[in-house]
GUDRENPA-247527 format. One record per residue: residue number from 1; residue in one letter; x, y, z of N, C-alpha, C, O, CB in turn. Coordinates in Angstrom, 3 decimals. Glycine has a CB too. Example, Ala and Ser with C-alpha at 12.3 -4.5 7.8 and 13.67 -1.06 7.14 Angstrom:
REM GUDRENPA-247527
  nr rest     n.xx     n.yy     n.zz    ca.xx    ca.yy    ca.zz     c.xx     c.yy     c.zz     o.xx     o.yy     o.zz    cb.xx    cb.yy    cb.zz
   1    A   13.190   -5.690    7.800   12.300   -4.500    7.800   13.200   -3.300    7.800   14.236   -3.319    8.465   11.308   -4.473    9.046
   2    S   12.850   -2.250    7.080   13.670   -1.060    7.140   12.900    0.030    7.870   13.409    1.138    8.039   14.084   -0.598    5.725
END
This chain:
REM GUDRENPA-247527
  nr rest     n.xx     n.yy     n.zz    ca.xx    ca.yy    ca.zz     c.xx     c.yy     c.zz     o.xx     o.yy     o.zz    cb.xx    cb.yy    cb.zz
   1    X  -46.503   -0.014   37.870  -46.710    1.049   36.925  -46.161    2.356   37.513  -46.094    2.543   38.728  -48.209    1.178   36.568
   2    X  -45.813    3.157   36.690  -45.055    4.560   37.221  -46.409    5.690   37.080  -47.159    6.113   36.201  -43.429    5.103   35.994
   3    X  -46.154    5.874   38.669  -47.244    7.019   39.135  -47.389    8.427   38.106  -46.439    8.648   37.355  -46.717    7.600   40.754
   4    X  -48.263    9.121   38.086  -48.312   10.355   37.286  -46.998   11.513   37.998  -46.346   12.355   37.381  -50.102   11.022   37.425
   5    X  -46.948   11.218   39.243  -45.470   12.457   39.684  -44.748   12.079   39.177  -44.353   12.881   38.332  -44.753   12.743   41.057
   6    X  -43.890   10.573   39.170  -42.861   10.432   38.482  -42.615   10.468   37.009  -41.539   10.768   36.492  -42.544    9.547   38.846
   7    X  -43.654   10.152   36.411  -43.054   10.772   35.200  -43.346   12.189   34.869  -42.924   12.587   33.783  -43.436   10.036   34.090
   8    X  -43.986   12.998   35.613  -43.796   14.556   35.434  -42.492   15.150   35.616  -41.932   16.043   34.981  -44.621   15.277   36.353
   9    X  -42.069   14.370   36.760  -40.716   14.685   36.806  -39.968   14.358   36.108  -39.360   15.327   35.654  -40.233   14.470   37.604
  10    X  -39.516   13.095   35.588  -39.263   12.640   34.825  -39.011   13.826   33.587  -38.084   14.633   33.656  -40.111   11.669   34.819
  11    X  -39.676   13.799   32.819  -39.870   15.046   32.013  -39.999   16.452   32.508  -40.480   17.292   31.748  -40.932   14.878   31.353
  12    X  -39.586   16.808   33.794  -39.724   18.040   33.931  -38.491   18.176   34.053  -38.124   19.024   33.239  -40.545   18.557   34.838
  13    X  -37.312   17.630   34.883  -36.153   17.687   35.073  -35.249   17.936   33.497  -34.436   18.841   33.680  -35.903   16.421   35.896
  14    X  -35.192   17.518   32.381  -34.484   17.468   31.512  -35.324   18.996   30.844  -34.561   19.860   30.411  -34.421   15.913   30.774
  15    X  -36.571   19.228   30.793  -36.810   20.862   30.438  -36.289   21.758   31.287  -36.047   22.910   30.930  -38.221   21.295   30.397
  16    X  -36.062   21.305   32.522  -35.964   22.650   33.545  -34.000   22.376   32.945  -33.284   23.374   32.854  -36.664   22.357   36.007
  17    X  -33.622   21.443   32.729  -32.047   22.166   32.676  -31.622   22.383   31.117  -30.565   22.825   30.666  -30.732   21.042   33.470
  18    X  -32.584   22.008   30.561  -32.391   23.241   29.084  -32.823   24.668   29.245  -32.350   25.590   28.582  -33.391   22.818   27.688
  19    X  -33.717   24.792   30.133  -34.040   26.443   29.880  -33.224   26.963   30.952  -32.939   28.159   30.902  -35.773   27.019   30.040
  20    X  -32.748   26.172   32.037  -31.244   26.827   32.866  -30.206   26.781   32.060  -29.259   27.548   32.239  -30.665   26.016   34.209
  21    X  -30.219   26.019   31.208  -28.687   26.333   30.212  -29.242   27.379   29.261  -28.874   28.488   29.649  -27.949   24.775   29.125
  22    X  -29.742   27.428   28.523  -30.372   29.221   27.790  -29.979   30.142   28.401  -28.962   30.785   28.141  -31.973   29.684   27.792
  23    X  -31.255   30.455   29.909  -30.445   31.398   30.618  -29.239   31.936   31.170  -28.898   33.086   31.446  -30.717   31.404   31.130
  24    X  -28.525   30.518   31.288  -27.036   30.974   32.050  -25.984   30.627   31.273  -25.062   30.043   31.843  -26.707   30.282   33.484
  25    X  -25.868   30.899   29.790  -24.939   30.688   28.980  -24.340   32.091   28.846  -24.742   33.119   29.392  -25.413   30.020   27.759
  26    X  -23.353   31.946   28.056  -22.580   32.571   27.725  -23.290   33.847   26.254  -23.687   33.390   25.182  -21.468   31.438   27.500
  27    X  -23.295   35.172   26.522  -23.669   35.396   25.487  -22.688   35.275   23.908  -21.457   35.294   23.905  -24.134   36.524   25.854
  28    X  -23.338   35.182   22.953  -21.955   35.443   21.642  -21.995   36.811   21.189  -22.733   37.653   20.677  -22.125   34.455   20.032
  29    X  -20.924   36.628   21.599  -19.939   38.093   20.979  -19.268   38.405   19.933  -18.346   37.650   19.626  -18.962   38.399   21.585
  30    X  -19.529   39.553   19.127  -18.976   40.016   17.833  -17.509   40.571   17.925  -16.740   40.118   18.773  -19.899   41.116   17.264
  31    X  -17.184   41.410   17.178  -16.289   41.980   17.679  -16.024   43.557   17.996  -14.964   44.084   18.332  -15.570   41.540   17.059
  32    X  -17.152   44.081   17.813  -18.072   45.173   18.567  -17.967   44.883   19.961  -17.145   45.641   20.477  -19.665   45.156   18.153
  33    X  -18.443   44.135   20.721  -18.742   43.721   22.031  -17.036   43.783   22.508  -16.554   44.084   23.600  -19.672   42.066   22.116
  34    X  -16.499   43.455   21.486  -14.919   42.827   22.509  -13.881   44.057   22.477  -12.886   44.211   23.185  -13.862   41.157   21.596
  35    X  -14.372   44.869   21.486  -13.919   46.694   21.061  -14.529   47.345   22.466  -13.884   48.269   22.961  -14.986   47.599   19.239
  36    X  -15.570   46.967   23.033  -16.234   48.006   24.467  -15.403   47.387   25.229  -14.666   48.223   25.751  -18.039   47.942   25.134
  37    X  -15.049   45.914   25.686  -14.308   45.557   26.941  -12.870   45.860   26.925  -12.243   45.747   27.979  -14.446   44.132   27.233
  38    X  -12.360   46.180   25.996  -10.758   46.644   25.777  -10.609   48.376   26.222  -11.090   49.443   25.841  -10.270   46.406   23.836
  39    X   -9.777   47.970   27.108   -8.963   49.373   27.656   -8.397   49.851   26.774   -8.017   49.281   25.752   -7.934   49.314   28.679
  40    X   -8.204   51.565   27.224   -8.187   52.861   26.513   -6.615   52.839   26.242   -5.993   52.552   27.265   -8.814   54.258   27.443
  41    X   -6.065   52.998   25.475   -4.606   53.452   25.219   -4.293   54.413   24.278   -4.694   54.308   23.119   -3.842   52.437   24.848
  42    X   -3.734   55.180   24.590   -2.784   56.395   23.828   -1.491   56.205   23.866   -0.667   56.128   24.777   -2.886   57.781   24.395
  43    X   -1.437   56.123   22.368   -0.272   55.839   21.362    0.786   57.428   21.945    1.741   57.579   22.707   -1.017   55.834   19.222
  44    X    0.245   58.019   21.390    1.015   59.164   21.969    1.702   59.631   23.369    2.794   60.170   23.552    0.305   59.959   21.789
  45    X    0.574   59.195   24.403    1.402   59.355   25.460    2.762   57.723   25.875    3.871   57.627   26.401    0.094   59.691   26.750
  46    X    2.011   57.013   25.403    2.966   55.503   24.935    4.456   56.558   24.507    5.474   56.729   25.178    2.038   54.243   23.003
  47    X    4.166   57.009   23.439    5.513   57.230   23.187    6.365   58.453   23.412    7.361   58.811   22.783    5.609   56.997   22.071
  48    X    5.633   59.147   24.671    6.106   59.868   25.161    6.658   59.693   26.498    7.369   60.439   27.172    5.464   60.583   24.996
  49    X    6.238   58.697   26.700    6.901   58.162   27.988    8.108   57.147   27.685    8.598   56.459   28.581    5.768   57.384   28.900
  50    X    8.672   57.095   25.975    9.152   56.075   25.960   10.578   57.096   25.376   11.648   56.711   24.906    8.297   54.793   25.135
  51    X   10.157   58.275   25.591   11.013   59.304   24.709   12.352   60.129   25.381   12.383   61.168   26.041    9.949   60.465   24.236
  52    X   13.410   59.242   24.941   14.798   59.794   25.733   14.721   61.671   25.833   14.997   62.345   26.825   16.462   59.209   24.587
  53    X   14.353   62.073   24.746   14.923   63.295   24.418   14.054   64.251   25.609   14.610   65.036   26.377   14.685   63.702   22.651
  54    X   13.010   64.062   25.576   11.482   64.132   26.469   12.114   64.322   28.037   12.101   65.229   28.869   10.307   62.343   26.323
  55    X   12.643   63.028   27.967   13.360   62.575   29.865   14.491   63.718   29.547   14.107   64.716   30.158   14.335   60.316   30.338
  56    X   15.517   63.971   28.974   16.448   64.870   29.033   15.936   66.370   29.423   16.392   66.831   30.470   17.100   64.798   27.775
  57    X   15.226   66.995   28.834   14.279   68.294   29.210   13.404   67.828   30.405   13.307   68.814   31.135   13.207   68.816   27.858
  58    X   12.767   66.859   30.910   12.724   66.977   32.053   13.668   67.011   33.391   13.365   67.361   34.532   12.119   66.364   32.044
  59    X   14.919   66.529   32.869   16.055   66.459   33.717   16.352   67.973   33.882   16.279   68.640   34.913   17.293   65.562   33.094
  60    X   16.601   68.248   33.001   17.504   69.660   32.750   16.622   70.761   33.619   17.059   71.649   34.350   17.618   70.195   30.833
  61    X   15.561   70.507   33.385   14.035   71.486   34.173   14.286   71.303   35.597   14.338   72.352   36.239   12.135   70.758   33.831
  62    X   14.444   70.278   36.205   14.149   70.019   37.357   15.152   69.306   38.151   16.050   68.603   37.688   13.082   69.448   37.307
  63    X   14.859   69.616   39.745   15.778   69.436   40.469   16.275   67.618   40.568   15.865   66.950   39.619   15.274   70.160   41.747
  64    X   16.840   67.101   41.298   16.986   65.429   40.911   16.312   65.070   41.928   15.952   63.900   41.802   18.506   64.609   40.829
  65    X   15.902   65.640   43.083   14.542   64.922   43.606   13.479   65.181   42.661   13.002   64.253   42.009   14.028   65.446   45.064
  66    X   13.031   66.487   42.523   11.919   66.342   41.680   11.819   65.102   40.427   10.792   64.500   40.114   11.844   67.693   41.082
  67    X   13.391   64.894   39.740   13.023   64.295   38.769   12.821   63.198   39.064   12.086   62.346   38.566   13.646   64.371   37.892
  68    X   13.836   63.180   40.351   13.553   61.199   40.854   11.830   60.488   40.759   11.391   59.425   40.320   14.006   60.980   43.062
  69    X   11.278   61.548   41.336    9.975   61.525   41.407    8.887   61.541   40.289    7.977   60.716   40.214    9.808   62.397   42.079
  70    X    9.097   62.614   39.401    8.410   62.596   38.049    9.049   61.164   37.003    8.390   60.757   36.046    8.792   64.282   37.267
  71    X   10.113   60.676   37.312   10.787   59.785   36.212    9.479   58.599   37.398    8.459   58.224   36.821   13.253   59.548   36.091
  72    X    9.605   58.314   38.376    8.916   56.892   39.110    7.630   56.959   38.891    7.135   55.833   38.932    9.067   56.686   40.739
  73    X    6.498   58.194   38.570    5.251   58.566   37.998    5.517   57.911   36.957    4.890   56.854   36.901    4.842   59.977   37.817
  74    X    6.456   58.185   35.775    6.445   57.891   34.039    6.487   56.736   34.273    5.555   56.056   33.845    7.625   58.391   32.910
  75    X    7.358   56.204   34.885    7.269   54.435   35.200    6.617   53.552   35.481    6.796   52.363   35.220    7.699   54.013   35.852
  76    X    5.459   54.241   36.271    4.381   53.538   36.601    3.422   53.744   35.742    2.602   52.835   35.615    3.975   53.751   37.776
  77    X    3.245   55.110   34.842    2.128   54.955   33.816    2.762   54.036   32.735    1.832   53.372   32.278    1.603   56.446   33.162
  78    X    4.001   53.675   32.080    4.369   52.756   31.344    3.898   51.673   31.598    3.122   51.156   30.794    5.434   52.673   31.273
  79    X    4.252   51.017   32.824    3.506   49.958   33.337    2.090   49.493   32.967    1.799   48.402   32.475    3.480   50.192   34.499
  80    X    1.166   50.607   33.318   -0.039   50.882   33.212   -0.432   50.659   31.739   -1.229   49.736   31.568   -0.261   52.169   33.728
  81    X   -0.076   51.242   30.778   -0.134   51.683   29.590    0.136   49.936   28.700   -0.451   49.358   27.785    1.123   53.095   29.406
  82    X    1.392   49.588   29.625    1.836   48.156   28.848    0.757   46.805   29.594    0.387   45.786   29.012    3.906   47.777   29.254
  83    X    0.469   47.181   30.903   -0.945   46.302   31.424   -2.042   46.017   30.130   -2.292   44.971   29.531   -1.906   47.357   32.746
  84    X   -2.669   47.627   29.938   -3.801   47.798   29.155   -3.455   46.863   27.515   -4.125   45.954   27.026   -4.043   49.640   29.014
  85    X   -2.401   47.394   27.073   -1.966   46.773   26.024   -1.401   45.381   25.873   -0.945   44.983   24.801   -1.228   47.479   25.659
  86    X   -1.431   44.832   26.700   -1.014   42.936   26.953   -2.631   42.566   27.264   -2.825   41.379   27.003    0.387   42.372   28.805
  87    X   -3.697   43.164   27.689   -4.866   42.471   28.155   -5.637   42.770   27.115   -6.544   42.003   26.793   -5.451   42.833   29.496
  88    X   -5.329   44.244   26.246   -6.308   43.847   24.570   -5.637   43.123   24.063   -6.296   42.443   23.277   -6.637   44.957   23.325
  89    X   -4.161   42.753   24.075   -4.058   41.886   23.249   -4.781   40.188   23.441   -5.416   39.578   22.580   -2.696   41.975   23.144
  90    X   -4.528   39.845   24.470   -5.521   38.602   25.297   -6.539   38.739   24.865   -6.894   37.914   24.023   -5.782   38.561   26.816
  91    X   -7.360   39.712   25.199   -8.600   39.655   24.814   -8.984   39.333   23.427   -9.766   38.423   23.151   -9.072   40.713   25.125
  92    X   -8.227   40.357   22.270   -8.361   39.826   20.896   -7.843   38.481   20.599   -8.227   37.822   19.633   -7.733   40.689   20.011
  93    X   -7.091   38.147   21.325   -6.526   36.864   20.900   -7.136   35.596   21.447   -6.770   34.443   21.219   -5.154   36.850   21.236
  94    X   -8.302   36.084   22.340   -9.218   34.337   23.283  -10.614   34.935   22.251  -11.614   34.219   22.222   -9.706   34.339   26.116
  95    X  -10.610   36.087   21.537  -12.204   36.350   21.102  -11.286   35.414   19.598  -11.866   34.372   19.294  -13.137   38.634   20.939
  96    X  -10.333   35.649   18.965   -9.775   35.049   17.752  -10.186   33.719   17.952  -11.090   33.169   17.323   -8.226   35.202   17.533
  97    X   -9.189   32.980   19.247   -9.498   31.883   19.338  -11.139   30.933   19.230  -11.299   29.804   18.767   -8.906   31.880   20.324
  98    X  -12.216   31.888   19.851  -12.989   31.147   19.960  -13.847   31.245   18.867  -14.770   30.432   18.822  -13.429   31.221   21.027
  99    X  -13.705   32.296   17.731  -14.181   32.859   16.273  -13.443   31.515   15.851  -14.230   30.846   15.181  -13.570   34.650   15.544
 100    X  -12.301   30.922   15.989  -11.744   30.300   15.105  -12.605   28.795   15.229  -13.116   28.173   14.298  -10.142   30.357   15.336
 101    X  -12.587   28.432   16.678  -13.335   27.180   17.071  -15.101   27.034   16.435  -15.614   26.028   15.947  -13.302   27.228   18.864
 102    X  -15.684   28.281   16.633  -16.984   28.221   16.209  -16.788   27.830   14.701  -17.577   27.161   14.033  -17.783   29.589   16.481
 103    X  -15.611   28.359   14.292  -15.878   28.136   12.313  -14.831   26.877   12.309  -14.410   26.809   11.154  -15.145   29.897   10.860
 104    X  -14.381   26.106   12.910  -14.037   25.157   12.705  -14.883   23.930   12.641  -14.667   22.981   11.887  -13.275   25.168   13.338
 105    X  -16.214   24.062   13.799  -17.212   23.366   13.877  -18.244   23.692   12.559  -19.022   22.834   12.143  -17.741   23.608   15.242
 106    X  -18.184   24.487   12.210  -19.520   24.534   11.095  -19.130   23.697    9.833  -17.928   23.441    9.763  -19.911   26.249   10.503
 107    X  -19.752   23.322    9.038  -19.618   22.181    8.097  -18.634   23.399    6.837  -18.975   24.474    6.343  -21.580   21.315    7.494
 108    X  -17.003   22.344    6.660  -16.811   23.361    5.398  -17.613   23.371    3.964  -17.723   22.253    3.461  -15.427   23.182    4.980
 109    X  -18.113   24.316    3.327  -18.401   24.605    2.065  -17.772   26.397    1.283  -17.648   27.481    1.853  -20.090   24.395    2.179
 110    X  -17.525   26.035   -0.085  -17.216   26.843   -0.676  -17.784   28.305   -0.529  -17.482   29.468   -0.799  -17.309   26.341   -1.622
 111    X  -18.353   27.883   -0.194  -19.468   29.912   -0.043  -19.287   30.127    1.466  -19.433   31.293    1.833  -21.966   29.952   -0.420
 112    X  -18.991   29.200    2.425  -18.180   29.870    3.865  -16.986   30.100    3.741  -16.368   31.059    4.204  -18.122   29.065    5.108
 113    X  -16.571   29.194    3.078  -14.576   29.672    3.204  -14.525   30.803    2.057  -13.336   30.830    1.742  -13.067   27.995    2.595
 114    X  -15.072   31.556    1.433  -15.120   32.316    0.521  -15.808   33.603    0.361  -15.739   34.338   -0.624  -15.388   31.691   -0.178
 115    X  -16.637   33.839    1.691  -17.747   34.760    1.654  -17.780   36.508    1.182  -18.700   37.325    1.163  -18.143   34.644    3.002
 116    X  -16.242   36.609    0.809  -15.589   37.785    0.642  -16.392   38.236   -0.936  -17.141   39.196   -1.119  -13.747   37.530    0.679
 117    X  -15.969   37.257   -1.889  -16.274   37.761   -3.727  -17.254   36.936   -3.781  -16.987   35.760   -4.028  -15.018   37.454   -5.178
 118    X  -18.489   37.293   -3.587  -19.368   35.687   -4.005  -20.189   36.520   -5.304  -21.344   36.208   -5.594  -20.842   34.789   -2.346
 119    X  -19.500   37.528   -5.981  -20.070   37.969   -7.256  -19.823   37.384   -8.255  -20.758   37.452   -9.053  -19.837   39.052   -7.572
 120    X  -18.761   36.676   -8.693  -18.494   35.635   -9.945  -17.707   34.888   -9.458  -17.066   35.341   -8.509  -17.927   36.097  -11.282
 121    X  -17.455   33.573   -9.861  -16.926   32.685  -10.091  -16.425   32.302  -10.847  -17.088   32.280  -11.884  -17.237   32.221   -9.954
 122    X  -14.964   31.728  -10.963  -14.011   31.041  -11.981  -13.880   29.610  -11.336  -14.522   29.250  -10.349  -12.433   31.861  -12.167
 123    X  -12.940   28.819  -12.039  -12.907   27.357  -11.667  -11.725   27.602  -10.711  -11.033   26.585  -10.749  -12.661   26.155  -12.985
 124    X  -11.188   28.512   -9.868  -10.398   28.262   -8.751  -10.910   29.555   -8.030  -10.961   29.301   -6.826   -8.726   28.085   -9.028
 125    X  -11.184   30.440   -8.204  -11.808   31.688   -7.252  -12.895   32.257   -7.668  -13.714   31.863   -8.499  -10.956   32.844   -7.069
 126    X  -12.861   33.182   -7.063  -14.044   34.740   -7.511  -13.023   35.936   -7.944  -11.873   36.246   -7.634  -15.187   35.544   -5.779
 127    X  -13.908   36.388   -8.714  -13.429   37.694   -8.936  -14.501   38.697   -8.102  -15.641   38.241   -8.012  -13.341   37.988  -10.608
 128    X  -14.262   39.994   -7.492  -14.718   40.691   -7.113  -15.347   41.864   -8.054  -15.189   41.932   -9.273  -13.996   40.843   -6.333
 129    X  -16.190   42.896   -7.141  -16.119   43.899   -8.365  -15.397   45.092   -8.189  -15.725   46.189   -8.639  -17.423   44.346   -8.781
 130    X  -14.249   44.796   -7.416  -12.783   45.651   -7.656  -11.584   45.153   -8.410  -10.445   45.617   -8.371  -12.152   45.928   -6.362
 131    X  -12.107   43.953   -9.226  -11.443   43.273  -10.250  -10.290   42.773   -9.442   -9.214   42.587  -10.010  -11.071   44.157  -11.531
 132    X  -10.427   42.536   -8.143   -9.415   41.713   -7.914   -9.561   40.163   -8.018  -10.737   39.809   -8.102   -9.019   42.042   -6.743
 133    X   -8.719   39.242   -8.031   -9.260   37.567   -8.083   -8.828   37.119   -6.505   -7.814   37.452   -5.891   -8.249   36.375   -9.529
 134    X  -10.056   36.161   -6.015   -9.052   35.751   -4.860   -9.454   34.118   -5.198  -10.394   33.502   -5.699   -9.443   36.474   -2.969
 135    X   -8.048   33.813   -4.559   -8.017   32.088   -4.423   -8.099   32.072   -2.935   -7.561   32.853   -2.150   -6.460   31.151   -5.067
 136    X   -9.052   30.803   -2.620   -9.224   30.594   -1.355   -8.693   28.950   -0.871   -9.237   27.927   -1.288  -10.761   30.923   -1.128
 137    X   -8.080   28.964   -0.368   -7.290   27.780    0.401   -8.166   27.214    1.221   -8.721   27.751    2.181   -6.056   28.184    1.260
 138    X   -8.305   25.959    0.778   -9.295   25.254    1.239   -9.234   24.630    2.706  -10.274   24.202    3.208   -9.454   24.328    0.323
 139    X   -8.489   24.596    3.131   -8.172   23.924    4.262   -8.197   24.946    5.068   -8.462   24.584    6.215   -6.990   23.154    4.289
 140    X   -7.990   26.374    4.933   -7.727   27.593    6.569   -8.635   28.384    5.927   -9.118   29.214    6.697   -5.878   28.624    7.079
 141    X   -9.197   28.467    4.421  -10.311   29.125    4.445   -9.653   30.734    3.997  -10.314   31.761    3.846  -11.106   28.911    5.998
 142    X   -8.756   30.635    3.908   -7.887   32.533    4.225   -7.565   32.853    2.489   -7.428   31.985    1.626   -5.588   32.499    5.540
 143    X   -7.515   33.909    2.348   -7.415   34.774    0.922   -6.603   35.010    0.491   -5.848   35.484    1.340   -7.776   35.789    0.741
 144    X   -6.049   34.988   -0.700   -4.988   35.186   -1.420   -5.321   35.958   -2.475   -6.034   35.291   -3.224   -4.409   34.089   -1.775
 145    X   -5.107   37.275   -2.977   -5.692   38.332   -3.198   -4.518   38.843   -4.196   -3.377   39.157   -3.858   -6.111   39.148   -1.886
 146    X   -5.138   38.852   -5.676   -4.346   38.765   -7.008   -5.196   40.184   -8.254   -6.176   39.987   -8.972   -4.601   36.714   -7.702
 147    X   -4.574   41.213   -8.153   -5.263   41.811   -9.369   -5.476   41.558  -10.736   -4.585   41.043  -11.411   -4.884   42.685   -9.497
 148    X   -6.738   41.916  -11.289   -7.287   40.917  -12.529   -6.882   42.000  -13.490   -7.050   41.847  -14.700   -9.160   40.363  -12.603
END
């Protein structure tokens, strides 16, 4: 016969690694959460560092060491600037990916692939109440967006 420890254990082992998987999972993330982890970029200085006319008035200003020097600064914030902007893009694009996997797993029905107009119904879409109609493609779930 099996002693009272072993089957405590028994049953204690399979609770203790569900409530270690709770705790040490992964939290889910919106896309709020993935807007705070994305680096800062300015469009403006982007395209001021990308700006011939910009580099010409700094030439003309300054001596060609100096400029040697101010042009290898601009170069390295480009760098910088194109870092930040390749790693939001990653980032939006593994948070896409895994938005896409979670809704691939959920069971399809008409009121998930559709959740946009769920104010009326016709026999192929909704109409909204900006009178637009959308048809929804059943298979990717995505909108096709027709004024009524």
């Amino acid at each position: 016969m099996i002693s009272l420890f072993t089957m405590l254990f028994m049953l204690g082992v399979p609770v203790l690694l569900i409530i270690l998987g709770r705790l040490f999972r992964y939290p889910v993330r919106n896309i709020f959460d993935v807007i705070e982890l994305a680096r800062p970029t300015s469009d403006a200085e982007f395209e001021q560092l990308l700006d011939p006319e910009y580099e010409a008035r700094l030439r003309s200003c300054m001596s060609r060491d100096e400029f040697r020097a101010e042009q290898r600064i601009r170069i390295h914030k480009f760098f910088d600037c194109m870092r930040h902007r390749s790693f939001n893009a990653l980032l939006i694009t593994r948070f896409a990916y895994l938005e896409w996997r979670r809704w691939a797993k959920e069971p399809k029905t008409e009121e998930k692939l559709c959740p946009a107009f769920p104010a009326s119904r016709s026999s192929s879409g909704y109409y909204g109440a900006s009178g637009l109609f959308a048809f929804c493609d059943p298979d990717t779930g995505l909108l096709d967006l027709i004024s009524g």
